[in-house]
BADRENTOR-323992 format. One record per atom (N, C-alpha, C): residue in three letters; x, y, z. Coordinates in steps of 0.05 Angstrom, whole numbers, plus 5000, padded with zeros to 4 digits. Last residue first. Example, Ala and Ser with C-alpha at 12.3 -4.5 7.8 and 13.67 -1.06 7.14 Angstrom:
BEGIN
SER525749555142 SER527349795143 SER525850015157 ALA526448865156 ALA524649105156 ALA526449345156 
This chain:
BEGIN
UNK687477484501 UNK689777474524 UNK691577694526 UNK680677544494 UNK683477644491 UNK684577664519 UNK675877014494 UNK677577214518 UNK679677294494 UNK670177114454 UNK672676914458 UNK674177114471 UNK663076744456 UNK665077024454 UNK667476874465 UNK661176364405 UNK661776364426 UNK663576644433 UNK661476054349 UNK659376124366 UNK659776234383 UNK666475974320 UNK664275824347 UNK663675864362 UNK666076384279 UNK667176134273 UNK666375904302 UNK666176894311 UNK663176734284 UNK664176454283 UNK670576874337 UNK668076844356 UNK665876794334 UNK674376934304 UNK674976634314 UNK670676614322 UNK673077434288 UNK672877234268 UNK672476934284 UNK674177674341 UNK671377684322 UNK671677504313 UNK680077564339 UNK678177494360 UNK674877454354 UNK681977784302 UNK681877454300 UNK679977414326 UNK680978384322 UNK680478314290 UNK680177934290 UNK683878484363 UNK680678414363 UNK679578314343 UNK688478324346 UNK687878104371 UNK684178184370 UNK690178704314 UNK689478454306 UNK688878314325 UNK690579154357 UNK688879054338 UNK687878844328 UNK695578934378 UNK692478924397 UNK689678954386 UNK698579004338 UNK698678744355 UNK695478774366 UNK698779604327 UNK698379324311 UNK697979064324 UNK702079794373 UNK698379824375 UNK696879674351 UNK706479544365 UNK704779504388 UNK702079464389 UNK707779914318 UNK708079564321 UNK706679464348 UNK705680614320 UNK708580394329 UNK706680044327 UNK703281094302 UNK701980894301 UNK704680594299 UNK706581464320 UNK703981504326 UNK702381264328 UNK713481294340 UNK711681424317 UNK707981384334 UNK717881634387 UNK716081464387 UNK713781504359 UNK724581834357 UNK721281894379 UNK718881674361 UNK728381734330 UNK728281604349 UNK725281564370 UNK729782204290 UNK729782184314 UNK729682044333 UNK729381914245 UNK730582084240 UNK731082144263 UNK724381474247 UNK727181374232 UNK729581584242 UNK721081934251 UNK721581754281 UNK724381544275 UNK720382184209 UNK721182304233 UNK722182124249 UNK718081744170 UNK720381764175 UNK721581994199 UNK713281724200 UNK714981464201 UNK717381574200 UNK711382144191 UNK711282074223 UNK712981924219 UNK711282184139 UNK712382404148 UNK713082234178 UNK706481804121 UNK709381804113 UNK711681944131 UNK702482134153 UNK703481804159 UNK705381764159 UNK701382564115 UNK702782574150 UNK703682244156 UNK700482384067 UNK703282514070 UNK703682504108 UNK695882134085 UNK697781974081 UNK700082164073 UNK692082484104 UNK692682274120 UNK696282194109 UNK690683144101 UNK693682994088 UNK694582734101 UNK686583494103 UNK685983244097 UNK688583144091 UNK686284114143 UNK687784004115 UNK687683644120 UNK682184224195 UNK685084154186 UNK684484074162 UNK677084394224 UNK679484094233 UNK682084074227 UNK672584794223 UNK675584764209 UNK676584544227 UNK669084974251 UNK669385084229 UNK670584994202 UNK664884364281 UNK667384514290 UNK667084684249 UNK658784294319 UNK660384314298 UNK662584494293 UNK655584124373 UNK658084244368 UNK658884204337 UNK650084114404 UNK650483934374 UNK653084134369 UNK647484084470 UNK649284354447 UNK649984094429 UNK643284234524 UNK644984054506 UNK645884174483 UNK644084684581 UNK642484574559 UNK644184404537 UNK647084884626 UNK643784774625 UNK642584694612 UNK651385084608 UNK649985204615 UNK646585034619 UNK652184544568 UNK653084684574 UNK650884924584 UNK653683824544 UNK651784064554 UNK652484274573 UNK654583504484 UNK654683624508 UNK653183764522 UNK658083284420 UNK655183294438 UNK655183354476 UNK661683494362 UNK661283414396 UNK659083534408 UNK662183244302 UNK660983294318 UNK661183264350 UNK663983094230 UNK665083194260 UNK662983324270 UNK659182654211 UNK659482924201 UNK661783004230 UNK663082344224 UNK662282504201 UNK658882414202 UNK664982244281 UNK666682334265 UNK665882474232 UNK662082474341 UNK662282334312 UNK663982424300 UNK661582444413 UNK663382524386 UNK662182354367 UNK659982624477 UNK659882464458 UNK661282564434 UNK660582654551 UNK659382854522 UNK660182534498 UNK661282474604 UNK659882844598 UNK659582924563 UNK660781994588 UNK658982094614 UNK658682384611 UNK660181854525 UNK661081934547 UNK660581964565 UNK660481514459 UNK658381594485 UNK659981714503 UNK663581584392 UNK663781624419 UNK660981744436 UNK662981374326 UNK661481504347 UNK661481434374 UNK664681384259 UNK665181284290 UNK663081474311 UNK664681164194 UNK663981344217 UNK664981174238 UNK662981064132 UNK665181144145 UNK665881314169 UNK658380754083 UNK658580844111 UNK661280944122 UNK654180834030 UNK656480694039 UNK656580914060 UNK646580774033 UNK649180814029 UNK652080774039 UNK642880464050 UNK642480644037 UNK644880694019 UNK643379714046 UNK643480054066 UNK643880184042 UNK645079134048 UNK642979294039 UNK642479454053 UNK652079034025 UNK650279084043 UNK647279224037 UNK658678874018 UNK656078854000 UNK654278824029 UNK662778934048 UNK662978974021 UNK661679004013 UNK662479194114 UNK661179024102 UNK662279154070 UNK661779274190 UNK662479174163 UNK661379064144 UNK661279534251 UNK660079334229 UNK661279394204 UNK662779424320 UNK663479584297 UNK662279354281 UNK662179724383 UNK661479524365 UNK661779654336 UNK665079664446 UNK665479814421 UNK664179574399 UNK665179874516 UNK664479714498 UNK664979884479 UNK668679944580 UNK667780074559 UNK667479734527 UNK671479764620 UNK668479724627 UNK667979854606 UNK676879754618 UNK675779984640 UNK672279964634 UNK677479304585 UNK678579304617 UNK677179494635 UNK671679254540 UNK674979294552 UNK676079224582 UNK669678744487 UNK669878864518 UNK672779024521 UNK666878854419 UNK669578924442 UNK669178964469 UNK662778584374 UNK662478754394 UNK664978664413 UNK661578544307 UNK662678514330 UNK662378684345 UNK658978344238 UNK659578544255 UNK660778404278 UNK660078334170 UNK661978224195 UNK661478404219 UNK659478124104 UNK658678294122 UNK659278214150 UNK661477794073 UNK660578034051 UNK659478264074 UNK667477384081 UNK664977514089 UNK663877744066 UNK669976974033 UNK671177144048 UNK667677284055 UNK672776713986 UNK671876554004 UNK672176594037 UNK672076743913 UNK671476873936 UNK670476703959 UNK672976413869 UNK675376333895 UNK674676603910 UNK668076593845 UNK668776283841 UNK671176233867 UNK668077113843 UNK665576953853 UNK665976723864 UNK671677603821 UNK672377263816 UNK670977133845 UNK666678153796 UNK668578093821 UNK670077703810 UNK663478373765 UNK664878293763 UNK666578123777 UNK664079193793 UNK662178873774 UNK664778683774 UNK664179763829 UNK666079433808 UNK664479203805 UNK659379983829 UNK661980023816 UNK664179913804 UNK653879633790 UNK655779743813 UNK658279813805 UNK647479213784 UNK648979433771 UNK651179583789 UNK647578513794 UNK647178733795 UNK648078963792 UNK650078113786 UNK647678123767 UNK647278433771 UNK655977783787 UNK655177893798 UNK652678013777 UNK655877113829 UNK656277283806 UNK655077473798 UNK657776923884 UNK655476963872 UNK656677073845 UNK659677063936 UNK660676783925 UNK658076713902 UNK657977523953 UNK660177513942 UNK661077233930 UNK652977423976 UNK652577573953 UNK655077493936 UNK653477284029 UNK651277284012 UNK650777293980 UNK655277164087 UNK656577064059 UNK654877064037 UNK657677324156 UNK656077284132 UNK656877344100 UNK659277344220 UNK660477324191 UNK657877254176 UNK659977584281 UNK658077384261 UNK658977514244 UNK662877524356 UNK661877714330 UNK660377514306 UNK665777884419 UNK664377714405 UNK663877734372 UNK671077884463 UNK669777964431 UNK667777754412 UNK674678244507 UNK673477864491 UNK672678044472 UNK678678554532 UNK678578264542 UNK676978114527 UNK682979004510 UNK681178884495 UNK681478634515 UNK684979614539 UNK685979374535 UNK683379194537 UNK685180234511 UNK683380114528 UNK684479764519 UNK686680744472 UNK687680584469 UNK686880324485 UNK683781184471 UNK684681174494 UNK686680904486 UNK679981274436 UNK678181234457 UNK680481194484 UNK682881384390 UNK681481624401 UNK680381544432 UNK684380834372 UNK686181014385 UNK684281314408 UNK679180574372 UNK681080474398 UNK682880664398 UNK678380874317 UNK676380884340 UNK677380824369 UNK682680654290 UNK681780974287 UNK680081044309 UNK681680124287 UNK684380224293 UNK683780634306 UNK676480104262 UNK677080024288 UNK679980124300 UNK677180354214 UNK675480434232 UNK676180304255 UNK680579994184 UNK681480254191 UNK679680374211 UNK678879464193 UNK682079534205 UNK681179854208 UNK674979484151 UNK673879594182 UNK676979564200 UNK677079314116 UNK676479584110 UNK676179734141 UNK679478834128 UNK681279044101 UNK680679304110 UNK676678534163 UNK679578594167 UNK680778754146 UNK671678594142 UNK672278644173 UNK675178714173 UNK671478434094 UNK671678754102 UNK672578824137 UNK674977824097 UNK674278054083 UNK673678304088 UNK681177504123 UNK677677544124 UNK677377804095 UNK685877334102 UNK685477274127 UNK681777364137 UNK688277434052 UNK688377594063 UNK687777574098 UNK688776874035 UNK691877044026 UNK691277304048 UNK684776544044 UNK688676384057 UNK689976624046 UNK680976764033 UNK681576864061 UNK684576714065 UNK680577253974 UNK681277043985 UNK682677014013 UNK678077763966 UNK676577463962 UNK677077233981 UNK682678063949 UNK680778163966 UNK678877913983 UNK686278053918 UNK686777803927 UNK684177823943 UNK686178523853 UNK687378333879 UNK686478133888 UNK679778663839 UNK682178583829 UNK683078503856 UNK674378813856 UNK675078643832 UNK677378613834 UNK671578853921 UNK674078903907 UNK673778713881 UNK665678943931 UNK667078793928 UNK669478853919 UNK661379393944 UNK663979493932 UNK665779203945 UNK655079713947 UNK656879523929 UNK659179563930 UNK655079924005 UNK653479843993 UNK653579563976 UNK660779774052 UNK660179934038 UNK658079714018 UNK661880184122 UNK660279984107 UNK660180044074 UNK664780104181 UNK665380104146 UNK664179984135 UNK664080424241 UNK661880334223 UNK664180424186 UNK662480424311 UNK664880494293 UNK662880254254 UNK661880684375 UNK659980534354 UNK661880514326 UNK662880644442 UNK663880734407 UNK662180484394 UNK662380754511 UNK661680544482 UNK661680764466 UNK664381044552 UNK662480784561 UNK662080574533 UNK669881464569 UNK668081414550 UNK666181044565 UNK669682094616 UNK669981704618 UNK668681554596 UNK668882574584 UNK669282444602 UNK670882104603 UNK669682864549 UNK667282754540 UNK667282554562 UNK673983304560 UNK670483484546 UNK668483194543 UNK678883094570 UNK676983114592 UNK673583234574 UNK682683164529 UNK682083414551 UNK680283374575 UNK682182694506 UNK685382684526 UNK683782914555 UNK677582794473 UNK677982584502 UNK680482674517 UNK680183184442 UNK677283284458 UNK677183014483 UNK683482924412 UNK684083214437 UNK682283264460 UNK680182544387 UNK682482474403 UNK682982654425 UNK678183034355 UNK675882874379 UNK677782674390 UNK681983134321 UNK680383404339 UNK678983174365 UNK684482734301 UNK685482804321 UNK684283094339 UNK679882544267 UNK680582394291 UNK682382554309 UNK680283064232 UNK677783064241 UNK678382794273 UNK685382994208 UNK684983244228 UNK682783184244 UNK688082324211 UNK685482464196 UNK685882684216 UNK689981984234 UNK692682234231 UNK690482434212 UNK688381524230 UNK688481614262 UNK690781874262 UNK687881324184 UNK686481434190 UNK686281574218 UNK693380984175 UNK692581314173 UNK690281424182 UNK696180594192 UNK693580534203 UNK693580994195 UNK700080134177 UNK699880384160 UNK697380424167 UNK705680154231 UNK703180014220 UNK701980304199 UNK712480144244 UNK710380284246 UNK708280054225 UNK718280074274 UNK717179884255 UNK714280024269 UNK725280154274 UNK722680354278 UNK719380114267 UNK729179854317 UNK728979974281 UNK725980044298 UNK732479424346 UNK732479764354 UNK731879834330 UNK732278874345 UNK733678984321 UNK734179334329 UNK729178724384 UNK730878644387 UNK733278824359 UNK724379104369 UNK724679134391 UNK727878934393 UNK723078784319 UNK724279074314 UNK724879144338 UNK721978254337 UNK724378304316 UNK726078674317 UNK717178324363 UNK718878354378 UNK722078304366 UNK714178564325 UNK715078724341 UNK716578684368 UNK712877984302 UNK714978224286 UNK714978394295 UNK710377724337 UNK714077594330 UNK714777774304 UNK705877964341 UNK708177934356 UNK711077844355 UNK703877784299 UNK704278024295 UNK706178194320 UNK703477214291 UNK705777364271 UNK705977564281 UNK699977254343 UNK702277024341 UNK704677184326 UNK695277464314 UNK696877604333 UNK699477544339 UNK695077394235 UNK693877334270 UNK695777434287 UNK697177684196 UNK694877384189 UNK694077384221 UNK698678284206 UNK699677994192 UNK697177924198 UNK695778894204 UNK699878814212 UNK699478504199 UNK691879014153 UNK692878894175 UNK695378894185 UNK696579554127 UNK695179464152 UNK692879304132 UNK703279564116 UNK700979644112 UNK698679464128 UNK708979764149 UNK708079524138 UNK704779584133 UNK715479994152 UNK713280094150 UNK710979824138 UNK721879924181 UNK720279844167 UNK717479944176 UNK728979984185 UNK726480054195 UNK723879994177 UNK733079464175 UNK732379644160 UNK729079714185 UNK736979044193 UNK736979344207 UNK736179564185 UNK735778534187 UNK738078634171 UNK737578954177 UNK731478454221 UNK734078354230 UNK736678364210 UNK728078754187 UNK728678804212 UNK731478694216 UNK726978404140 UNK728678664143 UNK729178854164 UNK725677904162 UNK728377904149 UNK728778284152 UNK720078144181 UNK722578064206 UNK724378054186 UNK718578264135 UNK718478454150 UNK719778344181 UNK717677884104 UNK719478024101 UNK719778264113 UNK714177534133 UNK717377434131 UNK719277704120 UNK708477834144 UNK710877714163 UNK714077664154 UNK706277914095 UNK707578144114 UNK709578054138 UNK703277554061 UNK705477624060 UNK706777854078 UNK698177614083 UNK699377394085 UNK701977364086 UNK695778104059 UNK696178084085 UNK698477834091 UNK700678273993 UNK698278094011 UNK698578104041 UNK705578814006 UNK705078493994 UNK701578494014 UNK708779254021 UNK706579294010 UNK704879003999 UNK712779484066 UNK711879254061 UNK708779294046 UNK718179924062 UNK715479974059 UNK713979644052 UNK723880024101 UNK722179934074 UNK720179894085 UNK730580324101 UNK727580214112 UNK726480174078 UNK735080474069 UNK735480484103 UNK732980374122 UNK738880224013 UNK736680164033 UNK736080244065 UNK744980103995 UNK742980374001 UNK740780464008 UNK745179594016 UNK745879764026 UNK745580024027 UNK741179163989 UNK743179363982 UNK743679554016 UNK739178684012 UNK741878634010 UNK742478944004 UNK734178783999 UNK734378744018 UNK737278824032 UNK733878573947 UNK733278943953 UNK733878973984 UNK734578033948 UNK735378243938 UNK735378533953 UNK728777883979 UNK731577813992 UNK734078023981 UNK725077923948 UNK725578243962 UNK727778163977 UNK726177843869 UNK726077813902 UNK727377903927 UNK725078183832 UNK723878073833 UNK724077883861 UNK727678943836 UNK727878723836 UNK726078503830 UNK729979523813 UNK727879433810 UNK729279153812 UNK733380193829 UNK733279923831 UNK730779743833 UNK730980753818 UNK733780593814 UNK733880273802 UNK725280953794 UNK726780763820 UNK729080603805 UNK721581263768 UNK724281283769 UNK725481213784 UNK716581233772 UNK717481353791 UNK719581423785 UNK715280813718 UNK713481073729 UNK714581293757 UNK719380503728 UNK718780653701 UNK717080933712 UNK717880223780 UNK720280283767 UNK720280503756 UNK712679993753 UNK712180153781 UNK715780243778 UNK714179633713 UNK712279893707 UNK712780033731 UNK717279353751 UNK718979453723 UNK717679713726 UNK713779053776 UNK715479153785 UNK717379343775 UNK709678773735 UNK709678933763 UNK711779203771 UNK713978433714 UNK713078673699 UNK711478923717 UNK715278163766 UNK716978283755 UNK715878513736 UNK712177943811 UNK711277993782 UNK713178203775 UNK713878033859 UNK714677723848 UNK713177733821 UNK718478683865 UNK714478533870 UNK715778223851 UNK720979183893 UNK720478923885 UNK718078833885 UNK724579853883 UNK722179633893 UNK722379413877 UNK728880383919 UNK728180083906 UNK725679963901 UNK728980933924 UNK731580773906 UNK730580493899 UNK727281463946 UNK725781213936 UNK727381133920 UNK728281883998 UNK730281793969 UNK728181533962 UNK727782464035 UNK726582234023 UNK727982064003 UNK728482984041 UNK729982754055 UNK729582534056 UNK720983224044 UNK724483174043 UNK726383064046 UNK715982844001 UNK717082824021 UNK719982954022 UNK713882633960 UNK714082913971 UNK715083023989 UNK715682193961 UNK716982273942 UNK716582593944 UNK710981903999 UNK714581874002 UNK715082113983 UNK707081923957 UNK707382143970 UNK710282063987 UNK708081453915 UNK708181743914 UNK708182023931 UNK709081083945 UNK711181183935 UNK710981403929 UNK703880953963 UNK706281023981 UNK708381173971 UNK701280833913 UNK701481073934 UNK702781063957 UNK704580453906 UNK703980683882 UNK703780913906 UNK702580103943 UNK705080073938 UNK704880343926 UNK697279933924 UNK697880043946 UNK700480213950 UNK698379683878 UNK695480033877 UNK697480083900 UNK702879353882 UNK701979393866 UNK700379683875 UNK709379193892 UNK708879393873 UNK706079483860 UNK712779013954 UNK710278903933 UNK710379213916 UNK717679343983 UNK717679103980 UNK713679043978 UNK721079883970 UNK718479743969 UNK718479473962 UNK725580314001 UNK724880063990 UNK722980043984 UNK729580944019 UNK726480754022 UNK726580533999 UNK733081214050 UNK733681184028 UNK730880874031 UNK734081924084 UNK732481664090 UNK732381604062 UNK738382394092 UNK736982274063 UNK735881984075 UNK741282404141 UNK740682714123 UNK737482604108 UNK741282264204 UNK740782144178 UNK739482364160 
């Protein structure tokens, strides 16, 4: 396949940037997008120069010059059009969360597994230079048998004002599942990928179903149909006896906003920011800071993986699978605030 010919099915922030780096891409073609806000869909059109602009993605679906597509809609919305374009043999890229609960997120990798199409999760942060230096550093053995990750999205003020952020029938929770997806996805990959048996966790609701008084980046927020955590932590059993607790949050009282991970080991440890490996060597403990990690290009590499693997067949980095097991810790937390109680993953 010379020219991979790409879709977008939603048009809005997210969507934009997909499209834009697609577009740097070689062998790239961006011919369609749709969104159910047509003027949506037009402007995002206009601004790229996309062929074809729809208002329903059944359409865009139908062309034939379509060889995959980019699912950019509400968490909510990721299931139906992402098995219809499977089973119309389009490879598909779907932004993260994968869907609403594990249930959907299995009956769309097992669409692309019956369809033979490529069907990847948009989990970039696990293509960061800085995750794949301390990814390397486990595979090699330098931190041993990991025992617990600490994994941490926190942010001060930063309710989302626009979109759907708020609302849990469209997105399914709040930071736990928007923001902390990426830390936890990012943290389970490095640690090995380790099969999730329970999960405990607590939701809290302080601020966001409030209006907003205090001074921040986005003010403002819709208070009134916010009906979504403002802060979410949990803790992950695994199979090989390793723990992971990760915390969240839109609105939190901490110093500052947070974006970290941090691997224990039997022989050493990792952070991710500041990058750091902890060890000992010759007899004495060592604080490792590396020179250089790499060029910051999460999302051109993302793009790039997907379509390589459209183009070859080889396995992408972040495949429909490792979406599934995600969201299994992600509803697992949530279910476990919702009663009390830690809850087995099956």
């Amino acid at each position: 396949m010379n020219t991979v010919r790409v879709g977008l099915i939603g048009a809005g922030g997210i969507a934009n940037y997909h499209i834009s780096h697609l577009k740097k891409l070689k062998g790239v073609d961006v011919c369609a997008v749709c969104d159910v806000n047509e003027e949506a869909a037009r402007a995002t059109g206009e601004r790229h120069g996309i062929k074809h602009v729809f208002k329903n993605y059944r359409d865009l679906l139908k062309l034939k010059d379509v060889d995959a597509v980019s699912v950019c809609t509400p968490n909510s919305l990721h299931v139906a059009p992402t098995i219809d374009a499977l089973k119309l043999g389009k490879h598909v890229m779907v932004e993260k969360p994968m869907a609403m609960t594990p249930a959907e997120a299995e009956r769309m990798v097992k669409a692309a597994r019956a369809a033979k199409r490529v069907l990847v999760i948009g989990f970039q942060w696990r293509y960061h230079p800085t995750t794949m230096t301390i990814k390397r550093a486990v595979d090699e053995g330098v931190l041993g048998k990991i025992c617990y990750a600490r994994c941490q999205a926190l942010r001060r003020r930063g309710i989302p004002n626009w979109g759907v952020f708020g609302q849990k029938s469209l997105q399914g929770g709040g930071p736990m599942i928007d923001i902390g997806v990426h830390v936890l996805e990012a943290t389970h990959y490095v640690m090995g990928k380790p099969k999730p048996v329970s999960a405990t966790g607590n939701c809290y609701t302080y601020l966001g179903n409030k209006k907003s008084q205090t001074a921040c980046p986005w003010p403002n927020w819709d208070h009134k149909t916010y009906t979504v955590e403002d802060l979410a932590v949990g803790m992950v059993r695994f199979a090989n006896g390793a723990t992971l607790v990760i915390e969240c949050s839109f609105a939190a009282h901490i110093e500052k906003d947070v974006f970290n991970f941090t691997l224990m080991g039997e022989k050493g440890g990792a952070n991710f920011d500041p990058p750091t490996l902890y060890t000992d060597i010759a007899g004495t403990s060592f604080n490792m800071t590396p020179w250089f990690t790499g060029q910051d290009k999460v999302w051109e590499t993302k793009m790039q993986d997907w379509i390589d693997a459209i183009r070859t067949g080889k396995t992408p980095t972040s495949p429909g699978e490792d979406g599934v097991v995600v969201q299994k810790m992600l509803n697992a937390i949530y279910l476990s605030s919702e009663t009390g109680r830690e809850v087995l993953i099956k």
